[in-house]
N, C-alpha and C positions, 0 to 999 in steps of 0.2 A: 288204511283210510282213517283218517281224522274224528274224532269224534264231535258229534255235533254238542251245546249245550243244553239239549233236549233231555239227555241219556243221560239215563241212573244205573251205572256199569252193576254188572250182575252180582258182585262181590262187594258190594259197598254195604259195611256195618256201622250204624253207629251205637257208641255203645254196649259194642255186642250183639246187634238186632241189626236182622240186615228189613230194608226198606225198598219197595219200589216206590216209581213217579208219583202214583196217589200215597199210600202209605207215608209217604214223606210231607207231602203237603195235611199230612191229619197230623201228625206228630210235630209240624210248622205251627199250627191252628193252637195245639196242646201248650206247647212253651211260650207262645205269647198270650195268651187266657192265664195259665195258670203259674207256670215258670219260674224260677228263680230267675233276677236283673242280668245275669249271663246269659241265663236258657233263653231268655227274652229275645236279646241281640239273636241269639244265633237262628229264632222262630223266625224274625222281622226278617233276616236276609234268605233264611229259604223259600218264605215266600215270594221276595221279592226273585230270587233266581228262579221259581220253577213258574211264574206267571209269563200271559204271551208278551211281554217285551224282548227287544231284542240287545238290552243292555240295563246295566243298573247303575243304582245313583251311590255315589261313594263320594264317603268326606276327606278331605285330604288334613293333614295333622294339625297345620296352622305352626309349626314349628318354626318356620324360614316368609313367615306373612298371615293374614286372615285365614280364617280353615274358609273353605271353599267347598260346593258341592260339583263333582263333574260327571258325566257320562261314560262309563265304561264300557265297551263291548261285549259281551259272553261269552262272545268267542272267541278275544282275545285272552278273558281268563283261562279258556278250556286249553289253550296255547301256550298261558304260559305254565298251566299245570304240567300238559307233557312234557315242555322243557324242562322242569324241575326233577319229573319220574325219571324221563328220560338220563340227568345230569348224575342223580344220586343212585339210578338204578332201581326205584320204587317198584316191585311187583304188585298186579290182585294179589288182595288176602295180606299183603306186607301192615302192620301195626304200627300207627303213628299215633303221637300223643297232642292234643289241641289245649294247650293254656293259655291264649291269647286271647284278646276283646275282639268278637265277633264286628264290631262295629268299624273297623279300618282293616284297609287294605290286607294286612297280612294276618288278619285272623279268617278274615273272607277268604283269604286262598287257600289257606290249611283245608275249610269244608271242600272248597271247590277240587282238589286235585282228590279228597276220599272220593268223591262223588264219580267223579271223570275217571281216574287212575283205578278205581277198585279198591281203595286200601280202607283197612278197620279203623274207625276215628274214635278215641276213647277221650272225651272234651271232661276237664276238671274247669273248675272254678278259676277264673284270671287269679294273679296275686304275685306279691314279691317273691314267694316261696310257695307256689301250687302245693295241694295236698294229693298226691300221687301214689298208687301204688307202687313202690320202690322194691317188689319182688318183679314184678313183669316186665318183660321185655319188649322194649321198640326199639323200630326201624329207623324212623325219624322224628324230630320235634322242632319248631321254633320256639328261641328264648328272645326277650330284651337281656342286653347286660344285665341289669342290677338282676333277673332272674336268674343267668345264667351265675353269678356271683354263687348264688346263696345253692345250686344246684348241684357246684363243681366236683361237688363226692359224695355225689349218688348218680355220678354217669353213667356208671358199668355199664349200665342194663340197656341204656341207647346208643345204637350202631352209628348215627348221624344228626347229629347237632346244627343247627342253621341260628345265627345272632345278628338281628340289626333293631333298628331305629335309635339308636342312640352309639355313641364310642365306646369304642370295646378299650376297656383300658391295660395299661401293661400290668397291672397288679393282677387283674381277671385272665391275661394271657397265662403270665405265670403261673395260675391257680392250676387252669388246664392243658399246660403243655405236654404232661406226661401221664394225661387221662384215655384211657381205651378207643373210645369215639372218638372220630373224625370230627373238630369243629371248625364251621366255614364263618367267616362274618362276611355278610352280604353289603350290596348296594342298590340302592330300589328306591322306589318314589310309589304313588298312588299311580303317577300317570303312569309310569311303566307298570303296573300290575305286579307289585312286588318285584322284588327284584332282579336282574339282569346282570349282577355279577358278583366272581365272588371271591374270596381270598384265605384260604387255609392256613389257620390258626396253630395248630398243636402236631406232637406227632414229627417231629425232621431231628431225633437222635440227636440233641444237643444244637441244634441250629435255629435261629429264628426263624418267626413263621414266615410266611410271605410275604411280601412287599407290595405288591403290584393287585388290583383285582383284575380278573382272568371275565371275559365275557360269557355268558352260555351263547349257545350256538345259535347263528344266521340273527347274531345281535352284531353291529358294527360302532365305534364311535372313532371320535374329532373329536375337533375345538372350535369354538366359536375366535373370532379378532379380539374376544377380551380372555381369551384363555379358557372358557369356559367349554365344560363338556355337551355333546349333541350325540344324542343317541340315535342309530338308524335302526329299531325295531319293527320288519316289516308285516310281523304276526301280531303285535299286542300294539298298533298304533297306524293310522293312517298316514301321518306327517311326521319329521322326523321330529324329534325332542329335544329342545334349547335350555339347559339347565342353566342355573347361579351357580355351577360347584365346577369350583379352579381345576384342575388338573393337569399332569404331565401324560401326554403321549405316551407311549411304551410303543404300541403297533395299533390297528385298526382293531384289535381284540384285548388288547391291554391298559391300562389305566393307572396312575398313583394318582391319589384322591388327596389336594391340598389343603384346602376348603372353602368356604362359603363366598363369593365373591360379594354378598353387601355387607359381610363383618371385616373385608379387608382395610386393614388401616395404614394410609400414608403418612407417615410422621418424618418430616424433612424431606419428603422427595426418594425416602424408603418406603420398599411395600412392606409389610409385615402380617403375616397368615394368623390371625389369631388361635386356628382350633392345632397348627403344630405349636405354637406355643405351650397351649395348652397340656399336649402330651407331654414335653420336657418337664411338668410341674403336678401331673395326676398323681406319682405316688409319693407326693412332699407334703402335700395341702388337703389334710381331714378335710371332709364336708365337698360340696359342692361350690364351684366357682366358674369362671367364666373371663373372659378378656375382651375388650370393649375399645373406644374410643372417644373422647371428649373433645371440641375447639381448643385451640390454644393457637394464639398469638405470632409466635413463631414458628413452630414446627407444621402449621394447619392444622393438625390433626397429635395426640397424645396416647400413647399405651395406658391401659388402666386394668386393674385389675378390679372383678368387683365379687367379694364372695358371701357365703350364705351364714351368719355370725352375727354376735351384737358388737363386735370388737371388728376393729381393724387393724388388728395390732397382728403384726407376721412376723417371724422371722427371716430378718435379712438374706441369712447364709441359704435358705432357698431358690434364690437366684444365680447362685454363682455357677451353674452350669450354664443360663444359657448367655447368649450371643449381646454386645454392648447395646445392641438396638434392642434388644426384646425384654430389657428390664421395664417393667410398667415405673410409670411415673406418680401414679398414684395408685390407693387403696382404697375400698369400700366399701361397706359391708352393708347388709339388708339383713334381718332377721329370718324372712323369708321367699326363696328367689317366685314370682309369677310363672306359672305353669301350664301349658295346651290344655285342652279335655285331654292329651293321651299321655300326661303326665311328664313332656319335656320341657327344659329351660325356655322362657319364652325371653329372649333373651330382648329387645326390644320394651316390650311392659314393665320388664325389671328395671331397663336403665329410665323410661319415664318417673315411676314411684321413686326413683332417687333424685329426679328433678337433673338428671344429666344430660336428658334431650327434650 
């Protein structure tokens, strides 16, 4: 039998302190009075989950357009926590670690599946580099990249590592391909309730990781006429989900993720993917950068590179891997790239402040 979002599974610790349905909502009350700006978030969302609604209101990042407030179901997060338990094997009593901002989707699922699942939630402060007990052991955790960077040796002690909102890059790959824990980098959105799919990072004996992300179960996708991916979640969504993000087919449960279908740039009547660009160029170019588009005359549309520097001065020989169409045309530099609330390239504001769009 399913569990309803009503239920505070009997085994659910936070912090070492296990809590029933009231007990929960005093210690909600506690960290939004008194709280540290973490403790805060994470008070504001258990309240808002254990009052009588039958969904809650979740911001979506503003990474890919405006952040947005939408409606989610309860019950579709309690869904897709089993999916997750279910995926990784999460038992009650299992110890997961929460560094994430209570305040988006995937820091909100982390409490939601301790809640649902039974598992001990031991929540540190957000941060590039959480301050953690590096003798204890867990089960699971989610990182962002630049977390998981700064984390890659002091895995040992976690059995199952989860990475998304941002690209996982091949420097971070390499960092952890021959670390103990299983690392997946996921795919997910607000509106899917975290993510729906996933792709194994480290761990194949000399082999790269995977290719392809793998769906969780009785998740199905497509494509849209412009290539784009449609997801049929019929537990975390009433209609099916029309994404911006290119993809190739594999099967109705498989995916390779191209990317963003409003950063795609035609130039001459060539399409060109900017965020593979991108990875041919992540472990050449210190700092943060980005591939873009500008008018031009001839081509409609121009490659451009714009990155985060007072200089735009790059070396040449950085190019010569890739392809005659993917050399950018220009160069540009901002000192500081424009950033979401959850700390991604706002790639968009960036190229306005350079007066490019």
């Amino acid at each position: 039998m399913t569990p309803n979002y009503t239920n505070v599974h009997r085994k659910f610790k936070l912090d070492g302190l296990s809590y029933k349905y009231n007990d929960l909502m005093e210690i909600a009350y506690s960290y939004v009075k008194e709280g540290l700006p973490y403790q805060q978030e994470l008070g504001n969302f258990l309240l808002d989950w254990l009052d009588a609604k039958d969904y809650v209101i979740v911001k979506t990042s503003g990474s890919t357009g405006r952040p947005k407030k939408i409606k989610i179901k309860k019950q579709a997060m309690v869904n897709s926590a089993i999916a997750t338990g279910d995926f990784f094997n999460l038992k009650p009593g299992s110890k997961i670690l929460h560094c994430l901002p209570s305040n988006f989707i995937a820091g909100k699922m982390m409490i939601v599946r301790a809640i649902i699942l039974g598992l001990e939630l031991d929540m540190v402060e957000p941060a590039v580099q959480p301050l953690i007990d590096y003798e204890k052991d867990y089960e699971f955790c989610a990182f962002t990249p630049m977390q998981l960077k700064f984390f890659a040796k002091y895995l040992k002690n976690i059995k199952t590592v989860i990475v998304g909102g941002g690209r996982v890059s091949k420097s971070i790959v390499d960092l952890i391909k021959d670390k103990k824990p299983n690392v997946y980098e996921t795919y997910g959105m607000t509106e899917t309730v975290s993510h729906i799919a996933i792709k194994k990072l480290n761990n194949f004996k000399g082999q790269v990781g995977e290719t392809y992300f793998t769906t969780l179960p009785e998740i199905i996708v497509s494509k849209d006429e412009r290539g784009c991916l449609v997801i049929d979640a019929p537990n975390l969504a009433n209609d099916k989900i029309v994404t911006n993000d290119i993809v190739n087919i594999i099967s109705d449960k498989s995916f390779e993720w191209l990317g963003r279908f409003d950063n795609v740039v035609n130039s001459g009547g060539i399409k060109l993917f900017p965020e593979q660009i991108e990875s041919k160029l992540q472990d050449k170019i210190n700092g943060e950068f980005f591939l873009a588009s500008r008018p031009d005359d001839t081509l409609g549309e121009k490659l451009i590179l714009v990155i985060e520097s007072k200089s735009n001065h790059l070396d040449e020989s950085i190019f010569d891997d890739l392809d005659k169409y993917e050399k950018p045309k220009e160069i540009h530099a901002i000192p500081r790239f424009k950033e979401t609330k959850s700390g991604k390239i706002h790639r968009k504001k960036t190229l306005e402040a350079l007066n490019i769009i």
